[in-house]
N, C-alpha and C positions, 0 to 999 in steps of 0.2 A: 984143624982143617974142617973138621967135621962141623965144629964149632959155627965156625964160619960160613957153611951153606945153610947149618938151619935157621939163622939170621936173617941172613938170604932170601930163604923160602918163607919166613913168619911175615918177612915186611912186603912182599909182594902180596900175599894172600890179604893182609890188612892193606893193600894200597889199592888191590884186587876191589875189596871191598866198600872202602869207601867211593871210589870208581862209579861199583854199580849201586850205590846208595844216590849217589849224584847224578847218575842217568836217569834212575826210576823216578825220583825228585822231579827230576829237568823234565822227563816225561808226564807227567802228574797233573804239572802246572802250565805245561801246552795241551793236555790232554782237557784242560779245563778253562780253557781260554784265557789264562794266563791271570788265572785269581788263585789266594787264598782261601782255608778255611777258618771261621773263625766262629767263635759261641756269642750268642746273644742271649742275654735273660729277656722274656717278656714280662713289659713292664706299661702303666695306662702313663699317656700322655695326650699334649691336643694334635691333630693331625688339621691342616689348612692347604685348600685346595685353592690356586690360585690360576688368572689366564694371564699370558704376561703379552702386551701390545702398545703399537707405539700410535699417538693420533696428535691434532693439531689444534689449539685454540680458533675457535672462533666466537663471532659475537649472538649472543640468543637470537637478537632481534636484528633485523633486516629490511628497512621500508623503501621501496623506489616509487617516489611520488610523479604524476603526472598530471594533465588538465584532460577534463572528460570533454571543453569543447576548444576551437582554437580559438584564439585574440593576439593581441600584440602586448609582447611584454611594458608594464609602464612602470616595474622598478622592481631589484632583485637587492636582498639584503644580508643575504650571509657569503662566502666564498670557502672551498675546499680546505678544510680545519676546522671550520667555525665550530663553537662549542652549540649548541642550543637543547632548549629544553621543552614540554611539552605545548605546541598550542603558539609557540614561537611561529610569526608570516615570515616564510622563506622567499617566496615570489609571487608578485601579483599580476594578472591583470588589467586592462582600462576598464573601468567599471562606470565610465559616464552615462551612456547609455540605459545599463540599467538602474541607473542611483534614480533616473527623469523617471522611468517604470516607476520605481518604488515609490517615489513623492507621490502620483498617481494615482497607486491604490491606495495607499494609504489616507487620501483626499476621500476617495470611495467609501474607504471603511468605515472614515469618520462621519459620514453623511448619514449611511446609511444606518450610525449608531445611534446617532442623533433623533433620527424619525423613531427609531424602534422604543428609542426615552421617550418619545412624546407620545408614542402612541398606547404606552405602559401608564404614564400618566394619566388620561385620561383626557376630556376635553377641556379648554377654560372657560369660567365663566362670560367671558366677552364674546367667546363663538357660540355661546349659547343663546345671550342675546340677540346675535347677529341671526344666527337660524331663527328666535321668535318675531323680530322683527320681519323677515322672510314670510315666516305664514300669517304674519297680518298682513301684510300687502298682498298676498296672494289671495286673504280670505276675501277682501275688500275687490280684488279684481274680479273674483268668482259671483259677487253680488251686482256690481256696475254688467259682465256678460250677462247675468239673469234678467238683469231688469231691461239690457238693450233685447234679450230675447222675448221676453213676455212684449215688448213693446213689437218685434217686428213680429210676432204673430198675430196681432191685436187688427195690426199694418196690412199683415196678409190675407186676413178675413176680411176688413174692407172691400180692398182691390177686389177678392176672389167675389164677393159679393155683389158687386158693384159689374163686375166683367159678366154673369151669369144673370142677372134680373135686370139689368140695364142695358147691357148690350146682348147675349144672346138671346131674352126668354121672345124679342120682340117677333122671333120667328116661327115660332110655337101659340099653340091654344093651347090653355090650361096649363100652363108649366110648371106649376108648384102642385099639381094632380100627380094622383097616382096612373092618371094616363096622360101624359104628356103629346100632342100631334105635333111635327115638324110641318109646318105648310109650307113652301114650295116643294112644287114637285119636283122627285127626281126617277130620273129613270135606272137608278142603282136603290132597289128596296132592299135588300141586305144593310146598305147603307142606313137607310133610314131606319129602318127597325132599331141599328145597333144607338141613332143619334136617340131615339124615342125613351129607347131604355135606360141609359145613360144620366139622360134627364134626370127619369125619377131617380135613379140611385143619387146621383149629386142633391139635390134635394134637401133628400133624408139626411146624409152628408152634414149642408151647408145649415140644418136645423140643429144639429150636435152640436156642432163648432159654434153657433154662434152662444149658448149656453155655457164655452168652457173656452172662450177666446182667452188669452193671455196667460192661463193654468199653464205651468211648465210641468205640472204631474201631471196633466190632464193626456189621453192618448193624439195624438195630434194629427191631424186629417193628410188623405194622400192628395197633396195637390199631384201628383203626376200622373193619376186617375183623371184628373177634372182638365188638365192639359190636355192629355187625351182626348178628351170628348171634346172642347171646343178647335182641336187640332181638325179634326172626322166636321166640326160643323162646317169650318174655314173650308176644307176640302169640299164639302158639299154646297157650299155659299160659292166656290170660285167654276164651279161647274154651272153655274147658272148663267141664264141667256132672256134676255129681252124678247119680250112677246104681247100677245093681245090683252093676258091678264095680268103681264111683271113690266115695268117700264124700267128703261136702261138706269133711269136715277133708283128708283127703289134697289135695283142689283146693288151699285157703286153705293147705297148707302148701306145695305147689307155688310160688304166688304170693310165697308169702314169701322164699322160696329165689332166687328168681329175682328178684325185688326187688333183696333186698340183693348178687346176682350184677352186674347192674347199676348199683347205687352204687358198687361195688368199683372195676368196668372204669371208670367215667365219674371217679370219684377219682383213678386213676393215672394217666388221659389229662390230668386239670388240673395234677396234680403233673408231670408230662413236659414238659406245654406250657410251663409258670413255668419248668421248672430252664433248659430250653431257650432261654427268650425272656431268662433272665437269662446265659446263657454266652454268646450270640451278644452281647450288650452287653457281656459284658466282653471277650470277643475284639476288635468292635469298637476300644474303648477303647484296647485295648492295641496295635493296628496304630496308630492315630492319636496315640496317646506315641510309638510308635516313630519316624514319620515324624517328626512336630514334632521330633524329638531329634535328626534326620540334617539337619531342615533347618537348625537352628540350629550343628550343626556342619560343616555344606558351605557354610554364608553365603547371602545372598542371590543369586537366579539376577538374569543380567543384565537379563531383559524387568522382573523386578521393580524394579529401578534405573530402568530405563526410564521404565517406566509413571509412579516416583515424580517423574520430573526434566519430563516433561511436565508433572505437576501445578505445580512449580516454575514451568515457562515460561507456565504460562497466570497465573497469580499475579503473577507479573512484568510481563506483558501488562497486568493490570487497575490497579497500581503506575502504569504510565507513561500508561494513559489517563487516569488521573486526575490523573496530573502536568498532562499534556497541555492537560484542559481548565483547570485551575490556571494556566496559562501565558495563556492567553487571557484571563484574567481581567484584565488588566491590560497598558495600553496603552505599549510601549515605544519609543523613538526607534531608528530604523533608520541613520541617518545624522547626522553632525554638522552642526547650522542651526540656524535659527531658530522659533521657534512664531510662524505666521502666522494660525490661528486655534484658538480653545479655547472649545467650547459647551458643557462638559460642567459639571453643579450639582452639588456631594453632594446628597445624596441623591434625587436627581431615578432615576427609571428609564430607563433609556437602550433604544434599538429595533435590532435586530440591523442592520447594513449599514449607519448612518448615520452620516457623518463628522461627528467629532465633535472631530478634531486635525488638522491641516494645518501641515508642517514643511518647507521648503526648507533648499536647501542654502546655509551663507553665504558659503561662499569662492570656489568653484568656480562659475563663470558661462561661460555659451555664449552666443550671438546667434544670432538668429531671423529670416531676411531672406527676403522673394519676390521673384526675379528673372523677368522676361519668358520666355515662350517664343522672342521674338527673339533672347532671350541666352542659355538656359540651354542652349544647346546648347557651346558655348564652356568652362561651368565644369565642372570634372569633382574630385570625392575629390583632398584634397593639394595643390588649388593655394594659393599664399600671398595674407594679406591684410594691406593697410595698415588701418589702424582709427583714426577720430579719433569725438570724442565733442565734442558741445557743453559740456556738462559738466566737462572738463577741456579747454581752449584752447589751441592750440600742442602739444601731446603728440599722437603718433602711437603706437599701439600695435599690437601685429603678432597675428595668428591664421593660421589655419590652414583650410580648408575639410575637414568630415569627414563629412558626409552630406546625399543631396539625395534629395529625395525622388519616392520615384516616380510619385506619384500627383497631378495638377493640381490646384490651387488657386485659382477665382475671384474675383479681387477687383475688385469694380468692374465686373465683365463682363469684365474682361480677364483670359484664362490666366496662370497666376504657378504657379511652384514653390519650394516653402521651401527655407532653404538652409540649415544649420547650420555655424557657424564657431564653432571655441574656439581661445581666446586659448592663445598660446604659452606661457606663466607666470603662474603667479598674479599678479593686479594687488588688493590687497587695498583700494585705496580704491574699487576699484567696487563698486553698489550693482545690484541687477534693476529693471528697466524703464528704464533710459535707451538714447536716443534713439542710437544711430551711424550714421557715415557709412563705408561700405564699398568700399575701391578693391582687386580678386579682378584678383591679374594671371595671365589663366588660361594666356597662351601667354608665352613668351618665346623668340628667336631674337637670340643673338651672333655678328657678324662677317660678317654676311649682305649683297649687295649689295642697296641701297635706295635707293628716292628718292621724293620727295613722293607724295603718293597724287592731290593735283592735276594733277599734270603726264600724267596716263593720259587716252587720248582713249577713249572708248566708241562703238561705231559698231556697230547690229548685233549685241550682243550680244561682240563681240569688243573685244580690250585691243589699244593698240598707241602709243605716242609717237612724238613727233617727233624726229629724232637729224639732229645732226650730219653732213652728209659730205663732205670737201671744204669750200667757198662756200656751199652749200645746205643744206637741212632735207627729209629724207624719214622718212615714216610707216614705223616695224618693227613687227613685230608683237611682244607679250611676253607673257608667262606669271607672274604673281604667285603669291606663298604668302599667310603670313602678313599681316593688314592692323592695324597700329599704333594705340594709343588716340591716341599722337601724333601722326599725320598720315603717316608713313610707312608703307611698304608694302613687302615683301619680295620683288624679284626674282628667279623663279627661272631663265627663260630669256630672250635676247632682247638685253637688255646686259651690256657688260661696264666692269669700275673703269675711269673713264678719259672713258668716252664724256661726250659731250656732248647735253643734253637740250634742248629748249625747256620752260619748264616754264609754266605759265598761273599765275599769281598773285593769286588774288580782291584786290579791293581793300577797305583794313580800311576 
């Protein structure tokens, strides 16, 4: 009996036992959030930091072509698929109008190339002739005006002679004196003094002249002096009146005298004036053969080249503007793709700025992804990227990060920044808008020492583990870098290869 309670009693106290072995247990492991503990050696491995995002193919390039003026379409040549390549005419339009422009200037430019060759040339000898033949006839005119002029001077000394001793002196005593008397009387002596005086200066005058008649160097007399005077005689002749000692016929023959004295002088001044107005034109004439003659045989001056090649350049100028708008006339592909869109009708009239072609690019594809501002700090120009695509299964494809952008992106409410990756190689089975999946390993670190990123205690903002020392476990303090997409974490101070950790283990 006895026997039998302390059996009794030993297996309760062992069942006792393990009881509270398996509570403190049970508690241990709630008490720890439902982890084990377990040892980790630290040991160097590589540690890679990755951002994991999803983005979309699209094409690099993107052109939507339009007309900068309007016209009416007069033929369109590709339709939504078409393949085309660079420099490919998508759509035109009527360019009659300016085709007549351009024949035009083009007529212009050749014109005025033409002159600019000839005047580079120089002169030929046939216009050189032509110009000497020129100042012979001009010189030969200059001699025929000389000789008509010496003759109507010769002409005009006559008359003036002939008007002044034959018809007026009959009114005078002494008239080739140096005192000359007007006999009739007048009753204006101002009058007469000025006829008396006159006289003699004419005289003097008509003694020069006759000494250098016909000299074209010679200084040549003022008949409008000697006009004058027989004008004042005529005046003082018409003033006369019949009397005891003038009888009516002596007056009336006065008048006559004096008349034809003054048709004389007014004759030779019109014969003077002609020979004259015709030797100054042939003098004229014959400086300007001369010149033409020197300048055809000294060539063109340089400003004259000048002046001509400017013309040249503005001609040329109006040639490529009308090229210019010609150009615009018709819609060409900028890049090799595909036509994604084509609104353009013959003959519909099209509005300046509107798209009216849209060409991607078809081979050439980038991806288009927004990463978090929790992440984008991580990705930077150049880091590498794995690339899988729904579309293709099992295939990884690799790119490349090549611009991020500066500027934030909302999506959702939530900050995002776009990210641009191009593929390392052409991949020609891809197609724009499929869906990827993007693994940006922006850090990487080889041979570094590491250990689970679980096994760090956080206390206060400070890092530190549990290590080994001896029998026991004490808290160090350490220093990480790098932190792993895989669950490790780069040690930079704190441990070393070797040590031993306690590491905390979530349970799966």
């Amino acid at each position: 009996m006895k026997n039998i309670l302390n059996w009794i009693q030993t297996h309760y106290i062992w069942s006792g036992a393990i009881i509270l072995i398996l509570v403190i247990g049970g508690y241990k492991i709630f008490q720890n959030g439902q982890s084990t503990t377990d040892l980790f050696t630290v040991a160097k491995g590589d540690v890679v930091q990755r951002v994991i995002v999803t983005g979309n193919t699209k094409a690099v390039k993107t052109v939507e072509l339009g007309f900068e003026n309007n016209g009416k379409v007069a033929r369109t040549y590709v339709d939504v698929g078409t393949r085309v390549v660079v420099g490919q005419t998508l759509v035109s339009l009527d360019q009659s109008s300016l085709s007549a422009d351009l024949l035009s200037a083009e007529a212009t430019l050749a014109s005025s190339q033409a002159r600019l060759d000839e005047l580079k040339k120089g002169t030929r000898p046939e216009e050189i002739a032509i110009a000497q033949t020129g100042v012979d006839n001009a010189q030969t005119s200059v001699i025929d005006a000389e000789s008509n002029m010496s003759s109507k001077l010769i002409d005009a000394y006559t008359r003036v002679d002939d008007a002044i001793h034959n018809n007026v002196d009959q009114l005078f005593s002494n008239p080739r004196t140096t005192n000359p008397q007007f006999n009739p009387t007048l009753t204006d002596s101002q009058l007469k003094n000025d006829i008396n005086q006159s006289r003699s200066d004419i005289e003097t005058t008509l003694n020069t002249w006759k000494t250098t008649a016909g000299n074209l160097n010679a200084p040549q007399p003022n008949l409008d002096q000697i006009k004058l005077f027989v004008d004042k005689v005529a005046l003082a002749v018409n003033s006369l009146s019949s009397s005891s000692n003038l009888s009516q016929t002596t007056v009336d023959g006065y008048k006559t005298s004096i008349s034809t004295a003054r048709t004389n002088i007014s004759t030779a001044i019109s014969n003077l004036t002609a020979a004259q107005e015709k030797l100054n034109s042939a003098r004229s004439a014959l400086a300007l053969a001369k010149d033409t003659l020197s300048l055809k045989k000294n060539g063109n001056t340089p400003e004259v080249i000048k002046a001509q090649e400017a013309v040249v350049l503005q001609n040329q100028a109006k040639v490529q503007s009308v090229q210019s708008q010609l150009s615009k006339m018709s819609l060409r592909s900028p890049l090799n793709g595909i036509v994604t869109k084509q609104d353009a009708k013959e003959g519909e009239i099209v509005t300046p700025g509107k798209t009216v072609i849209s060409v991607i690019s078809d081979s050439d594809l980038e991806i288009e992804s927004n990463v978090s501002e929790i992440n984008i700090g991580k990705v930077s120009i150049g880091n590498p990227v794995d690339i899988t695509l729904d579309a293709f299964p099992g295939e990884t494809f690799t790119g490349t990060v090549t611009y991020i952008d500066p500027g934030e992106t909302i999506v959702g409410g939530v900050v995002n920044y776009k990210v641009t990756i191009v593929f390392s190689q052409k991949y020609p089975q891809m197609k724009s808008g499929l869906t990827t999946n993007l693994d940006i390993k922006t850090a990487t670190k080889t041979d570094v020492i590491r250990i689970p990123e679980y096994s760090l205690i956080r206390k206060e903002g400070a890092l530190s583990v549990s290590k080994k020392e001896g029998e026991k476990f004490v808290e160090v303090p350490v220093t990480i870098g790098l932190v792993g997409q895989d669950g490790f974490v780069e040690v930079l101070s704190g441990l070393n290869v070797g040590d031993v950790i306690n590491a905390v283990v979530p349970v799966q």
